[in-house]
N, C-alpha and C positions, 0 to 999 in steps of 0.2 A: 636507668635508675631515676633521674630528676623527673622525667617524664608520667613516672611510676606512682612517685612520690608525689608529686605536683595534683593528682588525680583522684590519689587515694588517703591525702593528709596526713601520711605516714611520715618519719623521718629519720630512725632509725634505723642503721642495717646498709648494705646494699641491694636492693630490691630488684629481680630479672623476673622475664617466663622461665616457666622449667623446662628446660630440654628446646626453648624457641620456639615451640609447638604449639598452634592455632588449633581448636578441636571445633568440629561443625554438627551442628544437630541440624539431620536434613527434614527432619519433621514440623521443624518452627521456623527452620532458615536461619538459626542466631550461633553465634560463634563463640568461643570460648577460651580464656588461657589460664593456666595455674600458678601463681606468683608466689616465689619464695624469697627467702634471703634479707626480711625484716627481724628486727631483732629487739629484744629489750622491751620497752611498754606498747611497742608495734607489732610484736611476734602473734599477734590472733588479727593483724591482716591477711597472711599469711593464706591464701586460698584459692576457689577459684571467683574468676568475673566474667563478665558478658562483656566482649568488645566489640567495636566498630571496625569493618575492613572494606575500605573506599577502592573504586572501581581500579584503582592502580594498585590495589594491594596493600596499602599504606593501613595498618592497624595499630587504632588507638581504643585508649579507655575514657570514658568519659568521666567529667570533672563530675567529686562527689559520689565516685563507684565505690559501691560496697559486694562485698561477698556475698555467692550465691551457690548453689549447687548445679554442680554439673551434669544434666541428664545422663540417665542409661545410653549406653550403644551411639554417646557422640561417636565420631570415627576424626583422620587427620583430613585436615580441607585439602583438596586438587588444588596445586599454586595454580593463579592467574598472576604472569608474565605485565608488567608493563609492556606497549606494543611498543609505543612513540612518547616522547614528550608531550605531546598535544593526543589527545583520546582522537582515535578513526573513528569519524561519526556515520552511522549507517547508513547506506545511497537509499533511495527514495523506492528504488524495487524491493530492498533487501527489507525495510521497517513492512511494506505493504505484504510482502510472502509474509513474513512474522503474525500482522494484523489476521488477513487468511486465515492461517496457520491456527488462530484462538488465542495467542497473546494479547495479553490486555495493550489498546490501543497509545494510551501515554507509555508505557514501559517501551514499545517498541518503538515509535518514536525518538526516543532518548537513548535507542542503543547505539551502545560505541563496538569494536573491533577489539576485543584481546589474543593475546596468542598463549594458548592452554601448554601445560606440561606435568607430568604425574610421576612420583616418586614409586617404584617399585619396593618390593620386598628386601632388597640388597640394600635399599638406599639410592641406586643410581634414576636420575633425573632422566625423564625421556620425552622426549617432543610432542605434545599431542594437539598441534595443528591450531587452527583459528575458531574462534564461537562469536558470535554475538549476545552481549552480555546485556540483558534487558530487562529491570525489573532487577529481583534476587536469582533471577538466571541464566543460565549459557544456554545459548542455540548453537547445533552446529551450522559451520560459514565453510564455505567456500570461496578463500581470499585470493588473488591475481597480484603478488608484488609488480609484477613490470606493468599493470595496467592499474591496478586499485579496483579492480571491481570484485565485488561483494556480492555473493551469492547465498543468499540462507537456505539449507537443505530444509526441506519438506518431503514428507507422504500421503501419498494419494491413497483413498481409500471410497467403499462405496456405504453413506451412511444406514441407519438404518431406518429411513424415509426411502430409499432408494436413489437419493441425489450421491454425486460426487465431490465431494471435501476432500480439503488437506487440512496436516495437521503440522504445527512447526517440530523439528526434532530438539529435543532438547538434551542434552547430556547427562548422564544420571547411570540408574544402571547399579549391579553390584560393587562395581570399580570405578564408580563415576564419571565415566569417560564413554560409556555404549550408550546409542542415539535409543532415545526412547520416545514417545506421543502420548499425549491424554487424548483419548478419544471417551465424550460421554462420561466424564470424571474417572476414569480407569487408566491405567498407565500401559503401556503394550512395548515392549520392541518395536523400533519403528520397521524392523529387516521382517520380522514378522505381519504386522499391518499392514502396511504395502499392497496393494492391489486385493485387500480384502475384503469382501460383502456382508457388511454386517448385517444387513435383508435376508439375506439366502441362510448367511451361520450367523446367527449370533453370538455367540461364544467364541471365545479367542483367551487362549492361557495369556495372564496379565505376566508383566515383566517383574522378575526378582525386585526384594524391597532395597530403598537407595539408600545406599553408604558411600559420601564422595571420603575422598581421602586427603592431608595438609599442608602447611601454609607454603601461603600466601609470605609474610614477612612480619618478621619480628619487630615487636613496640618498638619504639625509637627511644631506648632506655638511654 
């Protein structure tokens, strides 16, 4: 509520997200919550805003946020887990596979280690393993708790130059969570691309359009 308040000059009311629910528009990358519970000469704050959700999941609104409108076909964000108190920073193999891979160089650099997990249909929270979070994206990782080492998954594929590329996987997908690749600005299944020639075929059925699913963690009202 103070936090709410503090952001949005409001003062009236007790002020929450509704339902705690982060919505993600995965076309622009920007996140979203709908805030209720202002009242009296504050009740047309009352709406949605664009928030910030920092690599631990820690979602704020920023000072001076005003109402906006919340895109078509947002959907709820796939929570990212804090892993550790301190961010896993990526081993020097795992940023270089990413770089490969066609990650922009700074973002893989600066990626850290989360541990994913996706709310089903029911509600009930289920594990969905390690990414590497680079940029505004998850790669999927291949983590070793007893060792620490960090594996970024890639696919191999044959471009269509005729040389051999990877491409990094990235998590996406209809349910947020199935490894996909941009190959050539197109998006594909990575389980599909895979030892594919794009010389020989070019054409390859692109992957279902992406709706990840929600939060991460509620404002710090």
């Amino acid at each position: 509520d103070a936090a709410i308040k503090t952001a949005t000059g409001g003062t009236t009311g007790t002020a929450s997200v509704t339902g705690g629910a982060v919505k993600f528009d995965a076309d622009n990358n920007k996140y979203f919550v709908t805030i209720g519970g202002f009242t009296g000469a504050d009740a047309a704050k009352n709406g949605d805003y664009e928030v910030n959700v920092a690599t631990d999941g820690t979602v704020t609104l920023a000072a001076g946020a005003t109402k906006t409108t919340m895109p078509a076909g947002v959907t709820t964000k796939t929570e990212v887990q804090e892993l550790t108190t301190t961010p896993v920073v990526a081993s020097a193999d795992a940023k270089n596979a990413l770089i490969a891979g066609g990650v922009d160089t700074a973002d893989a650099n600066a990626a850290t280690l989360v541990k994913m997990s996706y709310t089903d249909k029911n509600g009930k929270t289920i594990e969905g393993g390690y990414a590497l979070k680079a940029g505004d994206k998850y790669y999927a990782a291949d983590y070793d708790e007893a060792t620490g080492a960090i594996k970024a998954k890639t696919t191999s594929y044959t471009a269509a130059d005729g040389t051999t590329k990877t491409a990094a996987n990235q998590l996406g997908g209809v349910d947020g969570k199935t490894e996909v690749v941009t190959i050539d600005g197109k998006t594909y299944n990575a389980s599909k691309a895979a030892g594919h020639d794009f010389k020989a075929q070019p054409e390859l059925a692109e992957a279902a359009a992406k709706t990840t699913e929600n939060p991460l963690q509620k404002i710090d009202a």
